[in-house]
Structure formats: structure tokens, C-alpha cells
C-alpha positions in Angstrom: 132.9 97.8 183.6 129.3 96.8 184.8 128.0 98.9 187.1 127.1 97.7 190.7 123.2 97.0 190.9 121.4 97.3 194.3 119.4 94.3 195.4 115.6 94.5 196.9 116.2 94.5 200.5 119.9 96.4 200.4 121.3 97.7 203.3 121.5 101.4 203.4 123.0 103.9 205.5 121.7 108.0 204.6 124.5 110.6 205.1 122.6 114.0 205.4 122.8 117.7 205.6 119.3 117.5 206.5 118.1 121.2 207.4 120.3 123.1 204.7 117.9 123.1 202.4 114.7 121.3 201.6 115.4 118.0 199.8 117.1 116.1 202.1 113.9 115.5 203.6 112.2 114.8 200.8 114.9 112.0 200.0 114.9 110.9 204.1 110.9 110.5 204.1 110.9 108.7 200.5 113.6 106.0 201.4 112.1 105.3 204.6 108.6 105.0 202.6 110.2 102.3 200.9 111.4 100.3 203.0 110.1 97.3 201.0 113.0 97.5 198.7 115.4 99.1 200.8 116.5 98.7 204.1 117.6 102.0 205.3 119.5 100.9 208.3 120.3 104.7 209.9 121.1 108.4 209.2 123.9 110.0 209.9 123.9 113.6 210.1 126.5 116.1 208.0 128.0 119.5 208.7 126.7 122.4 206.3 127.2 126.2 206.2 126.8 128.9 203.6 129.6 131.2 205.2 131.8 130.5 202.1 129.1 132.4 200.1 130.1 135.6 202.2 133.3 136.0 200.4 132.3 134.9 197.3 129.5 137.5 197.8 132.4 140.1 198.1 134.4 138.7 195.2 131.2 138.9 192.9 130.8 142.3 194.1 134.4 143.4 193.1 134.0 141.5 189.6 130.6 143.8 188.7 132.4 147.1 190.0 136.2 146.2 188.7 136.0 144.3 185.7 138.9 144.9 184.1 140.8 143.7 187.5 138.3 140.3 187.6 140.1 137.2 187.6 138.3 134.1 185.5 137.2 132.6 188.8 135.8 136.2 189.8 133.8 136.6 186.7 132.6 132.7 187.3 131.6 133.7 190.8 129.7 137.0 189.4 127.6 134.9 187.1 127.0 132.4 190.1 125.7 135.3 192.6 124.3 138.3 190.6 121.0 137.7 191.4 121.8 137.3 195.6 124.1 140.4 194.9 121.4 142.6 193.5 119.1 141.1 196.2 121.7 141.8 199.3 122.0 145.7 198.1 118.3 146.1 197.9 117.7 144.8 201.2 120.7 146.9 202.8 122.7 144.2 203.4 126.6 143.6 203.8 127.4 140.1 202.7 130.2 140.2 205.8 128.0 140.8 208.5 124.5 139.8 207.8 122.7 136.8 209.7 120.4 134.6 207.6 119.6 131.2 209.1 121.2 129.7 205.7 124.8 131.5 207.1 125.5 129.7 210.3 128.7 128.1 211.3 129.1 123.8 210.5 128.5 123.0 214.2 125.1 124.5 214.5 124.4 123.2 210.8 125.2 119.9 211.8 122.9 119.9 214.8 120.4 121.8 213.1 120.2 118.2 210.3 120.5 116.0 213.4 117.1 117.5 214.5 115.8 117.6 210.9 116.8 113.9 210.9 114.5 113.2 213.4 111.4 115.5 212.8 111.7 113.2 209.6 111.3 110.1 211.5 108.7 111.1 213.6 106.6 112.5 210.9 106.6 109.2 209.4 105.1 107.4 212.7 109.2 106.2 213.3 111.3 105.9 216.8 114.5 107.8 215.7 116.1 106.4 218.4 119.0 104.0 217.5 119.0 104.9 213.9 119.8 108.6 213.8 123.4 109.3 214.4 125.5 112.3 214.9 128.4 112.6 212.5 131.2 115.8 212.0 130.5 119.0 213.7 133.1 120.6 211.7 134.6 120.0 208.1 137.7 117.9 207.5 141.1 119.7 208.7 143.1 119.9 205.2 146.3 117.7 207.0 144.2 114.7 208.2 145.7 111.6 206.6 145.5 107.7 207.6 148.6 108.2 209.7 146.9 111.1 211.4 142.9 110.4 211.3 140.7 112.5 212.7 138.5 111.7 215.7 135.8 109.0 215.7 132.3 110.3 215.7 128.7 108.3 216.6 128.2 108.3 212.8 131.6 107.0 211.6 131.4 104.5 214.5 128.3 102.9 213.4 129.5 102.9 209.5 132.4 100.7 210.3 130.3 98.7 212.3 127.4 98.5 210.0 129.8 97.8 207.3 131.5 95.0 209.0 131.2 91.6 207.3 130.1 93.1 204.0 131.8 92.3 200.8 131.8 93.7 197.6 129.0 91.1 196.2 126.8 92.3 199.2 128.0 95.8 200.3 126.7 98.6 202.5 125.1 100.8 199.9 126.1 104.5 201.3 123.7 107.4 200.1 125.4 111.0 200.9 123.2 113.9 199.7 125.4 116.6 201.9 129.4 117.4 201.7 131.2 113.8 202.5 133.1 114.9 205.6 131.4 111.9 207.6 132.9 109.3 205.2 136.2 111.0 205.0 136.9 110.3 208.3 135.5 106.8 208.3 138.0 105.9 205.6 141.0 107.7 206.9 140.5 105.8 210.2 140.2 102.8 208.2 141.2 102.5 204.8 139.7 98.5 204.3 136.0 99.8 204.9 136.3 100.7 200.7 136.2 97.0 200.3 132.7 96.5 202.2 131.0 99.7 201.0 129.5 101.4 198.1 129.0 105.1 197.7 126.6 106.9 196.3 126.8 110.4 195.9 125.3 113.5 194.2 127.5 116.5 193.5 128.3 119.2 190.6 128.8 118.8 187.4 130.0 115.7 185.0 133.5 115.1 184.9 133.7 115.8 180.8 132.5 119.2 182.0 135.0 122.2 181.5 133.3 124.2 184.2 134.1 124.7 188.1 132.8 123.0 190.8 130.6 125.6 192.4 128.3 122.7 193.9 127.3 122.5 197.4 128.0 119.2 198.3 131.7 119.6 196.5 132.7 122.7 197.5 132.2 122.8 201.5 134.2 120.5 202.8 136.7 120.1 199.4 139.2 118.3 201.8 136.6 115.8 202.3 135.8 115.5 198.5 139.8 114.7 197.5 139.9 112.3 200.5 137.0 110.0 199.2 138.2 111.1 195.1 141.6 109.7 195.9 140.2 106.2 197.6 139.5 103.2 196.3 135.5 103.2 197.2 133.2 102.6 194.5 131.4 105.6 193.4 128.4 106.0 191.4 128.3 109.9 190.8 125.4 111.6 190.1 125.9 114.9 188.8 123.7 118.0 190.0 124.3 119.6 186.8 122.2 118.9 185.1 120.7 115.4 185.9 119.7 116.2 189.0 118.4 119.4 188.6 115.8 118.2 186.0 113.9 117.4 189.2 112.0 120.2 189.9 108.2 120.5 191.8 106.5 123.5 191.5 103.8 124.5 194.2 100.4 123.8 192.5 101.7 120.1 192.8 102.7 120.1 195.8 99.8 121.1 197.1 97.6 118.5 194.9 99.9 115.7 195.7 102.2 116.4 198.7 99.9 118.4 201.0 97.8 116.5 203.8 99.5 113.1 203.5 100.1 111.1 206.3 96.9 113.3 207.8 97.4 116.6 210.5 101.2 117.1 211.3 101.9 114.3 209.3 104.8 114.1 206.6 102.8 116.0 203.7 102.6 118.9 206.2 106.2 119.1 206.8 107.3 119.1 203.6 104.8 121.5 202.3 105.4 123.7 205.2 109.1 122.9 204.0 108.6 124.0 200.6 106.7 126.9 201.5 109.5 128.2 204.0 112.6 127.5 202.1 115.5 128.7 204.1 117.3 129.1 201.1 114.9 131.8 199.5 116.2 134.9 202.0 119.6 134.0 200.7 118.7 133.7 196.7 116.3 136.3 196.7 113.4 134.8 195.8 110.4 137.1 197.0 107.2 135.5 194.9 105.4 132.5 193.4 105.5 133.9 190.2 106.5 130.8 187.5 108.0 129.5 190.7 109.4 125.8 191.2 112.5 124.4 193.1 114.7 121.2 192.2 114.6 118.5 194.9 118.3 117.7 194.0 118.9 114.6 196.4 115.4 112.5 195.2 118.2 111.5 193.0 120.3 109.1 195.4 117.1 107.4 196.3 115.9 107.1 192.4 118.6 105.2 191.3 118.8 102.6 194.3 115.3 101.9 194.0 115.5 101.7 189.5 119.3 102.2 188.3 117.3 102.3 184.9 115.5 105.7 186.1 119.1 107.3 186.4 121.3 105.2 183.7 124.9 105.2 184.7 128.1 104.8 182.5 131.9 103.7 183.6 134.3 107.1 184.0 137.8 107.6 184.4 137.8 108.7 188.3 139.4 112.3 188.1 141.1 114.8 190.6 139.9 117.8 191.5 142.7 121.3 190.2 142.5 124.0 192.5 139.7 125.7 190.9 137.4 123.0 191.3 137.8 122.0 187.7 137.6 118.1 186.9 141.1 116.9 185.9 141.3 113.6 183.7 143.7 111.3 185.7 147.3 109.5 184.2 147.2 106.3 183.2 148.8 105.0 186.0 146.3 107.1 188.6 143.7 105.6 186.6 145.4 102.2 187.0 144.9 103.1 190.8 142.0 104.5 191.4 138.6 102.9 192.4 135.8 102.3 189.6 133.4 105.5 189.6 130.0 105.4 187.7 128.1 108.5 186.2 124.6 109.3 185.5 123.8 110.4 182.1 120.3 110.9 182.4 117.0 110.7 184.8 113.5 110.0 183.8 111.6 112.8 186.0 108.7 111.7 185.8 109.1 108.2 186.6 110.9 108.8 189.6 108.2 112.1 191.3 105.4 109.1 190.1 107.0 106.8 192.6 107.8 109.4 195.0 103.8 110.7 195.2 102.6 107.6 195.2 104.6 106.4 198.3 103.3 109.4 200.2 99.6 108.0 199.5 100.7 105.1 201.8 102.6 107.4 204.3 101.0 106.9 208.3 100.6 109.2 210.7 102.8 110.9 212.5 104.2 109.6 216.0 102.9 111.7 218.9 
């Protein structure tokens, strides 16, 4: 099955958890850079919290003090967290009741992106205004179906309208770099749009992979992830681990090739000031510069609309997801059912941060 191949000038809409962690920015500010080969039509902003880390915390916690009790998923969840573990208990902290900015609620996470959204914009000498749009404020409740679809939001709203007309010879090309609660509820309010969209999305590990799902963008809103699995959309799936995470910056190049573009206040700024600031590094632990880089996971999305040959891609069997997170092959007749899906099978890194520094060169300055 040939994969689908975006054309200069496709229409894009961005799905993004914007202010979780640093590289939805990096993604928003590169495909708007480009808008000579991609036209990226609006944003639409996704929920995100790390509270589920609070009792995976404590279930890492009682896998390290009570092996012998430790359940498979325990140990897993040890080996994830150690290092936040050790960190938490020499700070003092109780994974229950400590406030990090990392651990707030999906409401505040979702308006926290929306205004990342738009810092992005502006940064980039762009209006927000009419492109930025405000999706879910909370994840998908588990007994949401077509019969019963959850309420419209501004985002889903302008999906089905952007996606109007569209076939699959022309689609809208759908980039979501957060959890997929916003296209959940687009298709469970209307089933068709699978026919007029294409979705591309970057996640945990391959589907060959024995291993849970302990990915981000998977394992918020899993609800969300089984909705958009189990519909007929086309998917080109771009695992995290470990494709994506082969794009890592460290800081001496960000500041030779990131800092100061798009002059005083301008995008370089933010994202060094980003990069700098990580919200993520209270929660991980992460206390020096010391052999230091971080992976700027959702570059990926962006990569392959702009070169599918930068991240090469290969037909899959679509699977389900068991109830630890684990990839299951599907029946013949699910597969008979099920919409094409696409995988990545490798990245050229440097190709890809080549393109992405070099945009920044042309970056303007930021809107006052």
C-alpha cells in the first residue's frame, strides 16, 4: 500500500499541547517558517497534564521498597521513574502532594498551550487571531461514542469545517504532536470527516515492539487513542521510540544557531529561553548542563510533511491497544476493517535540524 505523499502547498491544520514541554514550539515556529510548502491553515490547542505521573510515582516507589510484591507493570513503571524518584526524596518531596508547574490539571494545561499557541505567532511577526483555536479542556470521558458524542469545541468546529470539500486525493493533512482528544471528538461527532482527512501523529513505540506504551501523547487521554486506533482515518505513525527521539539539540547549538534569530524578543529568544527553562527539568531532575541535550520529539510531524524521504514510512497492520498499553496485532477480519496506518522506520537528523536552522535564518521580527 503506497503511502499518502503531501503536496507543496498542503493544507494543514496543528493539533498542540503547546506549553507541556518545549518542542511543540519548536514544531509550531518551523511549520509556520515554511509556509512555502505548507499551508498551515490554524492550531488547535490540546489538553496535557502530568498528574498520572503522581501515582505512577507511588507505584515506582512501592516496586523499589517491595519487590517481591511488584507486579510486571510496577517494575516497568520503576525503570521508567527511578531517576524522578531518587530526585523527589532528595528534594523532600511527596509525589501526592507536590506542585510543579508540569503537574497541573488538563483545563489549565489546555489554556496554558492556547497561550503558548499564540506567543508562537507573535514571535514570528503573526496575527494569531483567526487561526488559533481552543480545543478540549478535559480528556475524552471513556463512554463517549457516535451515538453519544461529546460536545463541540472551537477547535473540532473549525476541523470539520476546514475539512469540508476535501477528498482523499486532496485531504486536510492533520499534524497532532499532543494526546488526540481534539480529533476524538471531531470524529465521534462525525464519523465521514475520516474520508477528508489525514492524520499524522507522533506517539510511543512501533507496533512490532513488545514493550508498554508509557508515551505521553498515548497514554493521557488513552480513550482518545482507541477512538482514533479503532477509525477508519489514515494514519501515518511516527513512533517516539526511537525515531523520534534521535532528534536531540544540545545547548552549545542552540546557542550558535537558535539564539538571536528573528532579532530582540524575536523567536530565537523564545526558544532558547524555552530550552533553557524547560518545565519538564523540575520534574525529571535534571539540575546541570553537564553532557546535557534534549530531544525535540514533535520536529518529527513537520519533517516528514515537508520530505516523507527524511522520515521513510512502511504499510502496518493497524493494531489495538491491551490494557497495559501493549500493541496487539489485529484479526484478519479487524484488519479487513481497519483504516491504512503508515510507520516510520527511520529519520535522517541531520537533514531535518539543517532545514530547521536554516528557516530560522529567515525568521522576522517579532510583532509588537
Amino acid at each position: 500500500m503506497q503511502a499518502p505523499r503531501p503536496r507543496p502547498g498542503a493544507a494543514v491544520v496543528l493539533d498542540t499541547d503547546a506549553a507541556n514541554e518545549i518542542d511543540d514550539p519548536f514544531a509550531i515556529a518551523w511549520a509556520l517558517l515554511r509556509e512555502d510548502r505548507l499551508d498551515l491553515q490554524a492550531c488547535h490547542a490540546a489538553p496535557f497534564s502530568f498528574e498520572l505521573w503522581r501515582g505512577q510515582l507511588q507505584r515506582a516507589r512501592s516496586a523499589r521498597d517491595d519487590p517481591a510484591s511488584a507486579t510486571a507493570r510496577d517494575q516497568a513503571l520503576l525503570a521508567r521513574h527511578a531517576a524522578t524518584l531518587g530526585h523527589f526524596e532528595r528534594q523532600g518531596w511527596d509525589a501526592a502532594t507536590v506542585s510543579l508547574p508540569a503537574l497541573c490539571g488538563p483545563a489549565e494545561g489546555h489554556d496554558r498551550s492556547l497561550a503558548e499557541i499564540e506567543r508562537v505567532y507573535r514571535c514570528l511577526g503573526r496575527d494569531p487571531g483567526g487561526r488559533v483555536f481552543a480545543g478540549a479542556r478535559g480528556f475524552l470521558d471513556p463512554r463517549a461514542s457516535v451515538h453519544h458524542p461529546p460536545a463541540a469545541t472551537a477547535a473540532s468546529e473549525d476541523l470539520r469545517a476546514r475539512a469540508e470539500g476535501r477528498t482523499p486525493q486532496d485531504p486536510l493533512w492533520v499534524l497532532a504532536i499532543g494526546c488526540l482528544t481534539n480529533l476524538a471528538v471531531a470524529l465521534l461527532r462525525e464519523p465521514a470527516l475520516a474520508e477528508r482527512i489525514v492524520l499524522v501523529w507522533t506517539a510511543g513505540h512501533s507496533v512490532h515492539s513488545p514493550q508498554r506504551n508509557l508515551a505521553f501523547n498515548l497514554e493521557q487521554d488513552v480513550a482518545a487513542t482507541r477512538v482514533v486506533l479503532d477509525s477508519a482515518v489514515p494514519l501515518v505513525y511516527l513512533p517516539g521510540y526511537h525515531i523520534g527521539a534521535q532528534l536531540r539539540l544540545s545547548r552549545p547549538e542552540m546557542e550558535q544557531w537558535v539564539r538571536g534569530r528573528g532579532g530582540p524578543g524575536g523567536i530565537g529568544d523564545h526558544l532558547f529561553e524555552l530550552y533553557t527553562h524547560n518545565p519538564l527539568w523540575p520534574l525529571l531532575g535534571i539540575t546541570d548542563w553537564l553532557a546535557h541535550s534534549w530531544v525535540i520529539w514533535d520536529l518529527i510531524n513537520v519533517a516528514w510533511m515537508l520530505e516523507p524521504g527524511w522520515v521513510p514510512v512502511q504499510p502496518v497492520p493497524r493494531p489495538r491497544l491491551d490494557e497495559q498499553l501493549r500493541w496487539v496485532r489485529p484479526s484478519p477480519e479487524e484488519a479487513a476493517r481497519a483504516g491504512p496506518m503508515w510507520e516510520a522506520v527511520g529519520i535522517q537528523r541531520d537533514a531535518i535540524f539543517r532545514d530547521f536552522l536554516r528557516s530560522l535564518e529567515r525568521a522576522p521580527a517579532p510583532l509588537r
